[in-house]
N, C-alpha and C positions, 0 to 999 in steps of 0.2 A: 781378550774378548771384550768391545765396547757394549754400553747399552743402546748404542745407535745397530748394531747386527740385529736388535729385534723389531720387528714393525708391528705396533700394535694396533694399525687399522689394517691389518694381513686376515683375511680369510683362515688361514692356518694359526692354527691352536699356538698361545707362547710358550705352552710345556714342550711343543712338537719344538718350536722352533730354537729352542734354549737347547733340548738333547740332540738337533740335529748341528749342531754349531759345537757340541762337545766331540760328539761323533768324527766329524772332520778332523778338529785337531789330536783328536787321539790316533786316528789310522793316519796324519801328516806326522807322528811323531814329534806334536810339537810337547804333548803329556805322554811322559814315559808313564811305565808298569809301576805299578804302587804308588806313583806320586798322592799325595791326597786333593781331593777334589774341594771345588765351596760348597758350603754347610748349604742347607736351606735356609739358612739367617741369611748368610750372604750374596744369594740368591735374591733373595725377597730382597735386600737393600737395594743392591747393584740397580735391577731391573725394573724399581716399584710392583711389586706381583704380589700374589697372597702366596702364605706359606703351603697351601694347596696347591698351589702350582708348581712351584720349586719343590715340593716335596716328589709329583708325577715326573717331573723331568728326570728326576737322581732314578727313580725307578725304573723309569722306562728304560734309561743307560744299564742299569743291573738284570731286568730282566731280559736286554738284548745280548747281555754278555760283554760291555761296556765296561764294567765299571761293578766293584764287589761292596760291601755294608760291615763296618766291625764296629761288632755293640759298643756304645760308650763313646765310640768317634771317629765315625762320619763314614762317608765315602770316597772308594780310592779306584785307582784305573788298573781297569782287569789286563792282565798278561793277552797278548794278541792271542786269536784265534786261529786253529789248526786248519787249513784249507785242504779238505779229500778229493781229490779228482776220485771223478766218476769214470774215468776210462783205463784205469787203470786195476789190472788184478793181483794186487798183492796184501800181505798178510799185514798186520800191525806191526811186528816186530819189524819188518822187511822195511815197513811206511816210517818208522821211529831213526829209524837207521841215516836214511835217507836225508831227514834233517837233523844228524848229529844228534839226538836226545838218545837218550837211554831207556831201551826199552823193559822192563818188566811185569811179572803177574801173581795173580795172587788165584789158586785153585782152590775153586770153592766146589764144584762137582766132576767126578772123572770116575767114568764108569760104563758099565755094559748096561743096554734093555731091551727088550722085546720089543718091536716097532710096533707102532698100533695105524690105523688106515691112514690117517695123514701124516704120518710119517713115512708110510711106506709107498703114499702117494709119489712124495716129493723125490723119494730116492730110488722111486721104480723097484722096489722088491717087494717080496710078498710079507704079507702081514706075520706078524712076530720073529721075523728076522732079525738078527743082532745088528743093533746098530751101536757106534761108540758117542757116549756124550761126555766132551768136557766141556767146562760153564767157567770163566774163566774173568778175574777184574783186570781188564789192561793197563798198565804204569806206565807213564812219560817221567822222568827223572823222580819217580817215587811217585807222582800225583795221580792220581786216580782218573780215568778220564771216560774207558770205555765199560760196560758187559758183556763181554763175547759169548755165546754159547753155542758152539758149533755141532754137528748130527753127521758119522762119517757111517757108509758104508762097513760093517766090521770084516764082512769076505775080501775085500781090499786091502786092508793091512792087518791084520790075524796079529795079536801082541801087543798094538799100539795105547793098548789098556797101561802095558807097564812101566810105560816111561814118566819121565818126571818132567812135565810142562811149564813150573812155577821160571826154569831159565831157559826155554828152547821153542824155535817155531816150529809150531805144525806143520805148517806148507813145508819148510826147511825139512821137516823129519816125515814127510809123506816122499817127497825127493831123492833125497838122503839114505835113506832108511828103507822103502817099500818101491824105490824107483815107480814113482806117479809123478807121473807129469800131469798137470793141469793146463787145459786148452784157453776155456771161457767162463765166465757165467751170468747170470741173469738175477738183476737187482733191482728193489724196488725202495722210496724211502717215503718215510713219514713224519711228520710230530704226533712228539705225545709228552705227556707230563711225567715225570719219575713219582715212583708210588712209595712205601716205605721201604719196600727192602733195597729198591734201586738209590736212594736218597741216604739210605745207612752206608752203602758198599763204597759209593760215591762221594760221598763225605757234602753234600750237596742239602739244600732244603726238601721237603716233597715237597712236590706241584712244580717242581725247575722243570722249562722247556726243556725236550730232549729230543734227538734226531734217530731214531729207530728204523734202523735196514734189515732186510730178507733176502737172502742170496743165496743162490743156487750152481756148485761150481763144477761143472765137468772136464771128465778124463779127456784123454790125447784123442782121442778118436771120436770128440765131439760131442757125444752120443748119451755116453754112461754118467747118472748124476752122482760123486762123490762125496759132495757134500751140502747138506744144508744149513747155513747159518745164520743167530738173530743176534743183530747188535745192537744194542743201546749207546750211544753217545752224547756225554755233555753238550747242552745246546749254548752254553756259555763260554765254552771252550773249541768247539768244532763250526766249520761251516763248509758249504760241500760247494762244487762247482766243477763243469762244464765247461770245454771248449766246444763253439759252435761256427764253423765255416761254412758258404756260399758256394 
């Protein structure tokens, strides 16, 4: 990267335009994963900038999920980001598979409750109906990436309390197991920031951007909602996307 790639009579901020010039060469693979990046010293030389600036740029690359911070020295370029299609309905296990990682979980709740109205909203049954929650940390090759916590109808699969979820999918074992097929569902996403307990599970700072979906997934017959579920995903790690044709 020359110091002629910056234009400092540009409209556009030099912090924007220093972490857009990393940006590029990180998603060209010209900067592999963990390589280490230049300090802010070398910033500030390279570009004549105040260390105020070079210091925004390295951040703004971390806060995008660019690029990670280890105490004592410096910053280095983040592992690429997981791309989720939106059109498609499957499970995490199912999605890990797919690109050859290794899926696993860590079960932090798995259990019966009593629905209460918005719950029994979402899954169309009457209030204090058994509903099954497991709450679950998603793994990609050990790493910590998602919080699943899904809401299943219990009259649907009667038992599904007693299996052991830490090595097996749900979808797979609703399938497999209760012969459910699932048709569709209906998703919505958001940001939001991880709080402490999302930020412990996650191994992540609190306040990390995070991608938060609600999804609602119905049986073969269109009709019946079997499941509701809230996900939390690394926003440093994930990014979602759409196909859109004419």
């Amino acid at each position: 990267m020359k110091a002629s790639d910056v234009d400092k009579n540009s409209p556009v901020p030099i912090y924007y335009q220093i972490k857009e010039l990393f940006k590029e060469r990180i998603e060209g693979g010209d900067l592999e994963p963990h390589q280490r990046l230049p300090s802010e010293r070398d910033l500030e030389k390279k570009y004549g900038i105040s260390r105020m600036t070079a210091r925004r740029a390295l951040t703004e690359l971390e806060s995008e999920g660019y690029a990670y911070r280890e105490q004592g020295k410096g910053s280095y370029v983040a592992e690429p980001k997981l791309r989720q299609a939106l059109l498609e309905l499957t499970g995490f296990t199912e999605d890990m598979k797919k690109r050859r990682m290794s899926p696993g979980a860590r079960v932090i709740e798995q259990k019966l409750v009593d629905s209460d109205q918005e719950l029994a909203a979402k899954l169309e049954v009457e209030v204090e109906s058994k509903i099954f929650v497991l709450q679950r940390i998603r793994l990609a090759e050990g790493e910590p990436l998602a919080i699943e916590t899904s809401h299943l109808r219990h009259e649907e699969c009667e038992g599904i309390e007693e299996y052991d979820f830490e090595d097996r999918s749900l979808y797979d074992t609703l399938k497999n197991d209760f012969d459910i097929s699932l048709s569709w569902a209906e998703q919505s996403v958001e940001a939001t920031l991880a709080d402490e307990f999302e930020a412990e599970n996650l191994e992540i700072d609190k306040g990390t951007p995070m991608l938060m979906t609600e999804r609602t997934t119905y049986l073969g017959d269109e009709e019946t909602p079997i499941e509701y579920a809230r996900s939390i995903y690394r926003g440093d790690r994930y990014k979602l996307f759409v196909e859109l044709r004419s």
